[in-house]
C-alpha positions as CSV (number, residue, x, y, z in Angstrom):
1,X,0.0,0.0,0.0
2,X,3.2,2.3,0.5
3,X,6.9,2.1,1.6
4,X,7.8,-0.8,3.4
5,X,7.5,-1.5,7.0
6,X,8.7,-3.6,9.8
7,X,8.5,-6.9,9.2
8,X,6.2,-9.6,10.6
9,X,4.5,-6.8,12.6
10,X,0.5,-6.8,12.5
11,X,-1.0,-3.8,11.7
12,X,-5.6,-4.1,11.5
13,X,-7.4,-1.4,9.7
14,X,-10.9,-1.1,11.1
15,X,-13.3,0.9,8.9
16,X,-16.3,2.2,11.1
17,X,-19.8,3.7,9.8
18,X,-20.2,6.8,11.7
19,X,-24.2,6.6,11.8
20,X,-26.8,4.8,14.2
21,X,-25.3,2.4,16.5
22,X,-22.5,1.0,14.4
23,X,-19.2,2.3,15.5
24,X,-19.1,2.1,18.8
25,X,-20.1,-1.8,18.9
26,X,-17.3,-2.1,16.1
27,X,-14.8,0.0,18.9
28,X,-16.1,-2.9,21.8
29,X,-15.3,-6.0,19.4
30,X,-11.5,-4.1,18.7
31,X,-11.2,-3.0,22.1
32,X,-11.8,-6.5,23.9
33,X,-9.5,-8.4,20.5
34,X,-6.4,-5.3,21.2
35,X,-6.7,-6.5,24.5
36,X,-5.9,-9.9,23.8
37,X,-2.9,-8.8,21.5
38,X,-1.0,-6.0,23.0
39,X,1.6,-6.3,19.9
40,X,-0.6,-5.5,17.2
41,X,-1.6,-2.3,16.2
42,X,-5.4,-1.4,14.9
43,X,-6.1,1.9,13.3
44,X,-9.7,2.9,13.7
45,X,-11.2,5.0,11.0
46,X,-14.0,7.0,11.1
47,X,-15.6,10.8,11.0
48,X,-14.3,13.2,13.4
49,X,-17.4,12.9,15.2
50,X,-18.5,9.5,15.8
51,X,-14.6,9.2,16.9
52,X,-14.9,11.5,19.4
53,X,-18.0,10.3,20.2
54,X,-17.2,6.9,20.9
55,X,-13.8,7.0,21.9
56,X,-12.2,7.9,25.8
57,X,-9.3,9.0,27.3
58,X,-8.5,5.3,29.0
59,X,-8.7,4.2,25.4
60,X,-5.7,1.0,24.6
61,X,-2.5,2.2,23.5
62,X,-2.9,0.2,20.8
63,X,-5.7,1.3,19.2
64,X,-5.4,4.7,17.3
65,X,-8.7,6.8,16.2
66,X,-7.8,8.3,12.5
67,X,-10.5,10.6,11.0
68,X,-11.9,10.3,7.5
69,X,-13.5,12.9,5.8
70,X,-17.1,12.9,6.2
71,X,-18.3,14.1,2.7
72,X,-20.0,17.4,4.1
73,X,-19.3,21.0,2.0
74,X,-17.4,23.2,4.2
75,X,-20.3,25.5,6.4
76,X,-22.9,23.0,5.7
77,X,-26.0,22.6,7.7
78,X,-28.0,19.4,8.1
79,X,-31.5,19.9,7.5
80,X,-34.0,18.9,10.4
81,X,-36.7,18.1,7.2
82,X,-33.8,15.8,6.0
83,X,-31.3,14.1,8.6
84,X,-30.6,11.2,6.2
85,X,-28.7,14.1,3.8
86,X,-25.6,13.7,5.7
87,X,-25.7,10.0,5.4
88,X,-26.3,10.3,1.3
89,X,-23.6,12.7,1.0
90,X,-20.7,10.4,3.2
91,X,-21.4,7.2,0.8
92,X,-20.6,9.5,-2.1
93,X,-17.2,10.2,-0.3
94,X,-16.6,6.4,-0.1
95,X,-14.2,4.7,-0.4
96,X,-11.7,7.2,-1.0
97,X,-11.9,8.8,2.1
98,X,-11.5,5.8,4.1
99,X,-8.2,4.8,1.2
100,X,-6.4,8.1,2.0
101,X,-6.1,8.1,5.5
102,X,-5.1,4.3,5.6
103,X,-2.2,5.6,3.2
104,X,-1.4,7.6,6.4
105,X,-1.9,5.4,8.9
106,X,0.6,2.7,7.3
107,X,3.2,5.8,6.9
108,X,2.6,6.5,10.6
109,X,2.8,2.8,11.8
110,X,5.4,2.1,9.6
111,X,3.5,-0.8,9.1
112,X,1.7,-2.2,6.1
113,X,-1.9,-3.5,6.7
114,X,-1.9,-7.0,7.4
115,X,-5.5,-7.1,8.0
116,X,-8.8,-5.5,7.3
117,X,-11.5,-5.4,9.7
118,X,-14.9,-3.3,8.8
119,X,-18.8,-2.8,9.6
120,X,-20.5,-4.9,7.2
121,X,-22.2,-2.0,5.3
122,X,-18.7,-2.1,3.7
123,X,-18.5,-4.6,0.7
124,X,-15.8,-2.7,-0.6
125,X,-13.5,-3.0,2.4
126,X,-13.3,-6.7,1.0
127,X,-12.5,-5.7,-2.4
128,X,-9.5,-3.3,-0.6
129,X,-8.8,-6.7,1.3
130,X,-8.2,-8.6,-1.8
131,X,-5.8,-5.7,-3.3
132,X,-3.8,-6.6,-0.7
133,X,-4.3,-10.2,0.1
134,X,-5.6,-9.8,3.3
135,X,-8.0,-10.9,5.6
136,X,-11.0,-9.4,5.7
137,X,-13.5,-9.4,9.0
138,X,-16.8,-7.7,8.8
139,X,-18.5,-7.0,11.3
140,X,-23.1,-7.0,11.5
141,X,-23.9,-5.2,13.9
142,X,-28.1,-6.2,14.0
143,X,-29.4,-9.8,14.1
144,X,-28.5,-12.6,12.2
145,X,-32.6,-13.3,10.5
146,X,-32.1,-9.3,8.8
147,X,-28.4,-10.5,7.7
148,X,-29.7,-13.4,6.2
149,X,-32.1,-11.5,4.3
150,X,-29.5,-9.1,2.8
151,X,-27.6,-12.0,1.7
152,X,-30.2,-13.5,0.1
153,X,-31.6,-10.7,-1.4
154,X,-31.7,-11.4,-5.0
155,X,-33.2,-14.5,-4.0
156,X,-35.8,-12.9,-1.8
157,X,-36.9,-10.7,-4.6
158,X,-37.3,-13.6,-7.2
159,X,-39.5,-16.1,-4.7
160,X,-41.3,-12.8,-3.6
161,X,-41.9,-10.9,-6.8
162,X,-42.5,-7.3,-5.3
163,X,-46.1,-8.3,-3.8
164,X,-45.6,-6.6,0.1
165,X,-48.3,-8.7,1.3
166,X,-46.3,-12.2,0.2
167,X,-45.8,-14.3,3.3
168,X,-42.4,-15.4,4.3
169,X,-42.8,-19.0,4.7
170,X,-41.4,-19.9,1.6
171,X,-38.2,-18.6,3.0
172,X,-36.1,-21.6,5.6
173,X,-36.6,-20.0,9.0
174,X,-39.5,-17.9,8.4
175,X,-42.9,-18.0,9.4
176,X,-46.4,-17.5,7.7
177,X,-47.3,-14.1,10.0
178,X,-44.0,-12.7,9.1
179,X,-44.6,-10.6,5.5
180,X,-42.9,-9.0,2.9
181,X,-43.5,-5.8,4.3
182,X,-41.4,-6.5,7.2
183,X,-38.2,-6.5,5.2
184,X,-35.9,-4.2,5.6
185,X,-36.1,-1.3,2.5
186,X,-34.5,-1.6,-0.2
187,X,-34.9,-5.8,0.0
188,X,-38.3,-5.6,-2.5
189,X,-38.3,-2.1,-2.7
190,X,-36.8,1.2,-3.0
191,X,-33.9,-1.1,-4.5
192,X,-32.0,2.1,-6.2
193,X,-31.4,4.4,-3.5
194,X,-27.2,4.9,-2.9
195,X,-28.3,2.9,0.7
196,X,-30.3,0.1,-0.9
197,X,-27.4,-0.6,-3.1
198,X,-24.9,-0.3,-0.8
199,X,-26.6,-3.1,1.0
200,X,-27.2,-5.4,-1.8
201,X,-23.7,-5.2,-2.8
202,X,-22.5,-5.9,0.9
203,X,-25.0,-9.3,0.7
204,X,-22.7,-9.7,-2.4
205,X,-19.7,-9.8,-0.9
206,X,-19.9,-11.1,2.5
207,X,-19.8,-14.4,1.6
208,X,-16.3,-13.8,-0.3
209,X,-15.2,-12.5,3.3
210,X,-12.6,-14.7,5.6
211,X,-15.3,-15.0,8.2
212,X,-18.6,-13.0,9.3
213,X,-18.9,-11.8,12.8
214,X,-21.9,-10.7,14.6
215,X,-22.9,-9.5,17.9
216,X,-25.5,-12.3,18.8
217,X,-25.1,-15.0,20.1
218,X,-25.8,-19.0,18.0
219,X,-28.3,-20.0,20.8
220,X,-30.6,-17.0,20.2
221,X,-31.6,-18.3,17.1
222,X,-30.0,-21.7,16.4
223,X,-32.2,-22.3,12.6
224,X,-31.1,-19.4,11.2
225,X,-27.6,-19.3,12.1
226,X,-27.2,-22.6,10.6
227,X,-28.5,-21.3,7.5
228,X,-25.3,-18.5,8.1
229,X,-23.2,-20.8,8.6
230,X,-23.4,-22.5,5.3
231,X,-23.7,-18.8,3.8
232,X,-19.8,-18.0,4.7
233,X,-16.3,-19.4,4.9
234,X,-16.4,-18.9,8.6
235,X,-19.7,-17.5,10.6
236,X,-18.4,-15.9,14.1
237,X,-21.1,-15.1,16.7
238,X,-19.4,-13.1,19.2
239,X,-22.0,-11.5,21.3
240,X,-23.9,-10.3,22.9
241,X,-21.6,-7.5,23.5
242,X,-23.1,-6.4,26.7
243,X,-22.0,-9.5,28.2
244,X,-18.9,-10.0,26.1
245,X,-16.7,-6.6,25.3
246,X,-15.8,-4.0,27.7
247,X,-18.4,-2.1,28.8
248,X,-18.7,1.7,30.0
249,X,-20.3,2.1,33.1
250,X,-23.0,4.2,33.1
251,X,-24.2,6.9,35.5
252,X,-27.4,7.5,37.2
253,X,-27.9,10.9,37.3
254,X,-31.3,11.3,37.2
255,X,-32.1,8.8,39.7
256,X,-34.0,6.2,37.7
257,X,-33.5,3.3,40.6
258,X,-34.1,4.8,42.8
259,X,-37.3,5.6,41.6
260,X,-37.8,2.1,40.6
261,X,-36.6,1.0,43.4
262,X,-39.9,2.4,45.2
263,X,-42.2,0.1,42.8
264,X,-43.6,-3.6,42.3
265,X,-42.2,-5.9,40.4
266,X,-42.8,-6.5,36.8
267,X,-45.5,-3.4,37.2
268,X,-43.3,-0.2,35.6
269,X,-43.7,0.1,31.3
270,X,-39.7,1.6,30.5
271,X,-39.9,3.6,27.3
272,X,-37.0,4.4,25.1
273,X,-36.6,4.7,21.3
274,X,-33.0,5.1,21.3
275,X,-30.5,7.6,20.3
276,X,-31.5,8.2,16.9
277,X,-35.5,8.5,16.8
278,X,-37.7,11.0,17.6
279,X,-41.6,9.8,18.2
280,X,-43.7,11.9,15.4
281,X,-45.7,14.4,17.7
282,X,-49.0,13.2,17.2
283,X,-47.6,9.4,18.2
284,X,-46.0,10.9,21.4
285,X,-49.5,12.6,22.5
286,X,-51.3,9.3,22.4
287,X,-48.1,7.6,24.2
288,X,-48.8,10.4,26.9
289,X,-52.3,9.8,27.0
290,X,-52.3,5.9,26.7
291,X,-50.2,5.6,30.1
292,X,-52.0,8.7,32.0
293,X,-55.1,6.0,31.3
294,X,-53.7,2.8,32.0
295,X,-52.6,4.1,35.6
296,X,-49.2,1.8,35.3
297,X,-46.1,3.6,36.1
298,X,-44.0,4.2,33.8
299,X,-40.4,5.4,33.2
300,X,-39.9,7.2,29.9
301,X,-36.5,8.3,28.6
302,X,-37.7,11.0,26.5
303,X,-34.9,13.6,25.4
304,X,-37.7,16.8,24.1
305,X,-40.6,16.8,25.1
306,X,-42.1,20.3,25.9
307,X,-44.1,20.1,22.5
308,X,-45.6,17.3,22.1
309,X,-47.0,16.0,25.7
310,X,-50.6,17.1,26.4
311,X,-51.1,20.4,28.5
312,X,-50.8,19.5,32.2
313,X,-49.8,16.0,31.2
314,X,-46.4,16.0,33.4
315,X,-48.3,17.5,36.4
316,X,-51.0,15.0,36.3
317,X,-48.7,11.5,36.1
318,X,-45.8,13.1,38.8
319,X,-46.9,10.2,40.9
320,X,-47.4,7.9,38.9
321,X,-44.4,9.0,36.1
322,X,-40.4,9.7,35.7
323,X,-39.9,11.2,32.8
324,X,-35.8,11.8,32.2
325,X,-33.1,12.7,29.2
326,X,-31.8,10.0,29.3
327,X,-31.9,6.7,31.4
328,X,-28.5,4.0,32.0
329,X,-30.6,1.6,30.0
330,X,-28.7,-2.0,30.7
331,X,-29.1,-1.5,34.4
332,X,-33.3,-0.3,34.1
333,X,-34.3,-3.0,32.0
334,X,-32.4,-5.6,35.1
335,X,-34.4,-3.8,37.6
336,X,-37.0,-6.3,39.3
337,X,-39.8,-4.0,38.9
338,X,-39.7,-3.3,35.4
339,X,-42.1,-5.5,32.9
340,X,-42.1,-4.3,30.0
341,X,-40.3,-2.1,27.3
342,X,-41.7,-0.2,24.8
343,X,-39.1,0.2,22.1
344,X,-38.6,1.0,18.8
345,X,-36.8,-2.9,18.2
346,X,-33.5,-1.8,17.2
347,X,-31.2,-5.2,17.4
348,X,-29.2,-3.9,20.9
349,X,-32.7,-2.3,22.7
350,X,-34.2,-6.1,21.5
351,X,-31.4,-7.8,22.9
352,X,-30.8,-6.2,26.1
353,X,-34.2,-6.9,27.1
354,X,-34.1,-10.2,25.7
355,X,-31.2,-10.8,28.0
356,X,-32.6,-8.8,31.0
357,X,-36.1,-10.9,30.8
358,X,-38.2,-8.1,29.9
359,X,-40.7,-8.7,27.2
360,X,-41.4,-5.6,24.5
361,X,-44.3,-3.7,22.7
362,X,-42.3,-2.8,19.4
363,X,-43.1,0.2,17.3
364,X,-40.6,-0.5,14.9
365,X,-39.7,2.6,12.1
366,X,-37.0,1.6,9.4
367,X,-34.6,-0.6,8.8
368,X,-34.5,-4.1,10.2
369,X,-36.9,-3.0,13.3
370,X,-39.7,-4.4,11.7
371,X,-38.4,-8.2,11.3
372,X,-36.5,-7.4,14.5
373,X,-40.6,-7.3,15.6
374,X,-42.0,-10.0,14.1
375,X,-39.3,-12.3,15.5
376,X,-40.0,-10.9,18.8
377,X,-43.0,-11.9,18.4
378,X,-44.0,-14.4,16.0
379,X,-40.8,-16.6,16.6
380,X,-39.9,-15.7,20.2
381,X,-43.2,-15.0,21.6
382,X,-41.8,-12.7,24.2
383,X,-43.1,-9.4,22.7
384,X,-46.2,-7.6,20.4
385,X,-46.3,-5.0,17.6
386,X,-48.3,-2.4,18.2
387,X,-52.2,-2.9,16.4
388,X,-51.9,-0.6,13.3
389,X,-47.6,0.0,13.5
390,X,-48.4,3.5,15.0
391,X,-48.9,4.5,18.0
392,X,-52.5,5.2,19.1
393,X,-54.3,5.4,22.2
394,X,-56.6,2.5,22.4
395,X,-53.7,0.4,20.8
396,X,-50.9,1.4,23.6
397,X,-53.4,0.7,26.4
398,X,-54.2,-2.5,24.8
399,X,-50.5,-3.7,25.0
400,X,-49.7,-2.6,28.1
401,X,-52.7,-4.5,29.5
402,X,-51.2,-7.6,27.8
403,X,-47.5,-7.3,28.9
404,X,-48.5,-6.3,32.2
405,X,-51.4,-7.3,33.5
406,X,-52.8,-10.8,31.7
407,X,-51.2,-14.2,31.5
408,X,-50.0,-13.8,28.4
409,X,-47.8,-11.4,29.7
410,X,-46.6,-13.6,32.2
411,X,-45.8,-16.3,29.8
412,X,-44.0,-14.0,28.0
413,X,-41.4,-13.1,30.8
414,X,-41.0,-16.6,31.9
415,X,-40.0,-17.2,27.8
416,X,-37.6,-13.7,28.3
417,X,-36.2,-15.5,31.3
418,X,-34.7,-18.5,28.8
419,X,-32.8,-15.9,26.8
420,X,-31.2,-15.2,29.7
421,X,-29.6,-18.3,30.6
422,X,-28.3,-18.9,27.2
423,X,-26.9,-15.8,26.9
424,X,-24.5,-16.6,30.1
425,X,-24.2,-20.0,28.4
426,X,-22.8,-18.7,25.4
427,X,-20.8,-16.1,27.0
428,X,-18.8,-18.0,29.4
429,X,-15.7,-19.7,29.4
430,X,-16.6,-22.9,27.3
431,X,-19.6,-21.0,25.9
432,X,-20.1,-21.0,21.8
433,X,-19.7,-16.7,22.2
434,X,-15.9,-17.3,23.3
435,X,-15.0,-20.2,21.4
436,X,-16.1,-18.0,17.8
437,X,-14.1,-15.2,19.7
438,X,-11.0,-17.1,19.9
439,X,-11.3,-18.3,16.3
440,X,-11.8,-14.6,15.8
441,X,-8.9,-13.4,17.4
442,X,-6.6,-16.1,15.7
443,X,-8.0,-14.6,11.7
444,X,-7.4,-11.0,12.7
445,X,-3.8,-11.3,14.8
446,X,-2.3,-14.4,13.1
């Protein structure tokens, strides 16, 4: 790739996508494998922002943050009618804003790259890979049924033939009440949008990759990871990362435990949509007003709220409510008296309270959410989709009822409870989690 460099000394490019909740799970799996292997170097590339965002000041000393241009006009603004802008305008910058400052890094190193290691939205990091006849390790950072879908996409769109209504149980490991409207977009549609075909090309090149890693776990959803496995050279489930790779512990600073602390358990509904999406207003009126009726507590990490809540709404639920900015998540959802969380099912909200025994109403938006929902429900019967997909009154009220308060509910945490115990399974010593890290380890270091 350049001059030469010393000898026999490993040097791992890791090519991060700065959006959503992909770099920073990429930074765990590095962080816990740099730990393992103090002698070789990994140069972590990503936009100025999500580096700064993810990474600390106890970072490894063998793990250096490089910044790659992020495809923005100098003085631009990011319109609030269209946050996906930003993300349109870094794929056009790719991949030679990530080739650049590699061509630093290896000057700076003084080593060449001796492997490349990238977030699986990256097909083209396996083409860099083969330039230099290296191995390459992507990373999926959702859940194994929406990676199998990707990979199979031209297949998908064949047996389903653009009808959105098709059922899925012509597909191995899918059910009748999943549809073809809970594929992720651009699997039968929108198939020519610069995301969509960044996506189908990454299902066309994953299985060209040295091995496929994923933060799950093979117990979680043993059919369909067998249908992986005969997808890729090497399929490496090395998660769940909350229970695997270095975690950050979080604060309470608005005193969510102790406020649970002071109710039953399995009686509080815990209500987050992530980092990234904000509830239409309408949708977060009838949230308001569909707990204020239902009389259960509720905690709800809610970061604006001023416009949207119904006048007097906060005053009238202070005893019954917590609303907060922002809520240390892991450590709510293994409180005792939490029962249910409504979440938008992105795949680390869906496993944590998989893992925590909590089950879910899912109001899923884009993306994989929606299969992320109907395997929550349909195939794991430890959650339900909202009645309609959007938030109404009579529909939240409805589901609370049945997570909470009815049998069904209680069947459906004493099915949470089994994820649980796998997940410690998998993650311990002798577990199937470590053993696929090990193998791991050996493909990126050796």
């Amino acid at each position: 790739m350049s001059e030469t460099t010393n000898a026999g000394e490993k040097h791992v490019a890791v090519l991060a996508f700065p959006f959503g909740s992909h770099a920073a799970p990429l930074l765990s799996l590095v962080s816990r494998i740099a730990a393992t292997a103090p002698n070789v170097y990994f140069s972590f590339f990503c936009t100025s922002n999500s580096n700064n965002s993810v990474f600390s000041n106890e970072g490894l000393n063998n793990i250096k943050p490089y910044d790659v241009y992020d495809g923005l006009p100098e003085g631009y603004t990011c319109s609030f009618n269209n946050p996906i802008e930003p993300v349109m305008l870094f794929l056009k910058a790719m991949p030679e804003n990530y080739k650049s400052v590699m061509e630093v890094a290896v000057r700076e190193r003084r080593r060449e790259i001796s492997c490349i290691m990238s977030d699986a939205f990256f097909g083209f990091a396996g083409k860099m890979a083969e330039e230099i006849d290296v191995n390459w390790v992507p990373l999926w950072t959702a859940g194994p049924r929406s990676l199998l879908v990707h990979v199979d996409t031209d297949k998908m769109f064949f047996l389903i033939a653009g009808s959105e209504d098709q059922t899925l149980e012509i597909i191995p490991g899918f059910s009748s009440s999943m549809r073809a409207v809970d594929l992720p977009e651009g699997v039968i549609t929108n198939i020519s949008t610069p995301f969509s075909m960044m996506l189908h090309n990454m299902g066309l090149m994953l299985p060209h990759a040295t091995a496929v890693a994923i933060n799950s776990y093979e117990e979680i959803d043993l059919e369909i990871v067998n249908i992986l496995k005969q997808r890729f050279h090497e399929f490496l489930n090395v998660g769940p990362f909350l229970l695997t790779c270095p975690q950050t512990i979080c604060s309470d600073e608005h005193g969510c435990l102790e406020w649970l602390d002071k109710h039953k358990a399995d009686s509080v509904a815990y209500i987050s949509f992530g980092s990234v999406i904000t509830l239409p207003h309408p949708e977060q009126a009838a949230l308001a007003e569909a707990l204020e009726a239902s009389g259960f507590p509720f905690l709800w990490s809610l970061r604006s709220f001023e416009e949207s809540l119904p006048k007097g709404f906060i005053e009238r639920t202070r005893t019954q409510g917590k609303i907060v900015p922002w809520a240390p998540q892991m450590l709510v959802l293994g409180h005792r008296s939490v029962g249910v969380f409504v979440t938008h099912c992105g795949w680390n909200s869906v496993l944590e309270s998989a893992i925590a025994g909590v089950p879910m109403i899912c109001r899923p938006f884009f993306g994989d959410q929606k299969l992320n929902m109907r395997t929550v429900e349909a195939s794991w019967g430890i959650g339900v989709g909202i009645e309609g997909g959007v938030f109404t009154k009579d529909g939240i009220v409805k589901a609370l009822e049945q997570t909470l308060s009815s049998e069904q509910g209680k069947e459906m945490r004493e099915k949470a409870e089994a994820f649980n115990e796998s997940a410690l399974a998998a993650a311990a010593g002798d577990g199937s989690s470590t053993k696929d890290f090990n193998t791991l380890v050996k493909l990126v270091t050796s």
